[in-house]
N, C-alpha and C positions, 0 to 999 in steps of 0.2 A: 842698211838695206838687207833684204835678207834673202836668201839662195833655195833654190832647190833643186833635185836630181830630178831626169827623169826618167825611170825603171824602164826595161821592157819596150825599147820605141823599136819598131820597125825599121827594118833596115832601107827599104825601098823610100819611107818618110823622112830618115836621117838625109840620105841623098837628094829628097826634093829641098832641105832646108837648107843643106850646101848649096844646091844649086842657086835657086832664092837670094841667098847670102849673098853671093859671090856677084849675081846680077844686080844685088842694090850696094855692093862694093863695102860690104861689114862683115864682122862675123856671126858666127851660128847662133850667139850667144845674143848679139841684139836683133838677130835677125826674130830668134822666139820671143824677144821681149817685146820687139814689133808687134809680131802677132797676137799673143798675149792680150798688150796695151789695148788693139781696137778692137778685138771680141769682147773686152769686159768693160770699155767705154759705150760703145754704140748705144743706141737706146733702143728699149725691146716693143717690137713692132706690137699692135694692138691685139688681142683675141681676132680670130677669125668671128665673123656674125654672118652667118650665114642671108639674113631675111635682107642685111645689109649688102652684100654682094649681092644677091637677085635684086634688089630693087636697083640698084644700081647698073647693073647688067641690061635692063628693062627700061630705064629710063627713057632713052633716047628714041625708044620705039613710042612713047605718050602711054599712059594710062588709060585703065578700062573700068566703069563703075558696074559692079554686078550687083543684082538685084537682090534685098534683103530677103534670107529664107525662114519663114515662117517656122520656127521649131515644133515641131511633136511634144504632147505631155509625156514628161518621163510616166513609166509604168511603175505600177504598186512594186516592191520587191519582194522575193519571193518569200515564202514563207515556210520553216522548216518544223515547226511544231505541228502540227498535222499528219 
């Protein structure tokens, strides 16, 4: 197994992880390895998709079909030789 420090921790965080500890009846030591363990197990939630949340959101309210819009011709572009 292998070990490591950890530098530089907060003092106010030290004391939430005693606290923590003490409430799940271990020490500091499994208490982080606790922690640790299920932030690097979980599995990582999907990207946001945006078009996915609105339609989703929208659902329940029923769909609307809007009317196809006719495009404009693109224009000539312009022209800088002249």
């Amino acid at each position: 197994m292998a070990s490591i420090t950890i530098r530089n921790l907060e003092e106010p965080l030290k004391v939430q992880l005693r606290i923590r500890a003490a409430h799940h009846g271990c020490s500091m030591e499994e208490e982080a390895r606790h922690i640790l363990r299920a932030a690097l197990t979980e599995r990582n939630a999907e990207p946001a998709n945006l078009a996915k949340a609105i339609r989703a959101r929208f659902a329940p309210l029923g769909g609307i079909e809007l009317p196809e819009r006719e495009q404009d011709l693109l224009r000539d572009p312009p022209r800088f030789d002249e």
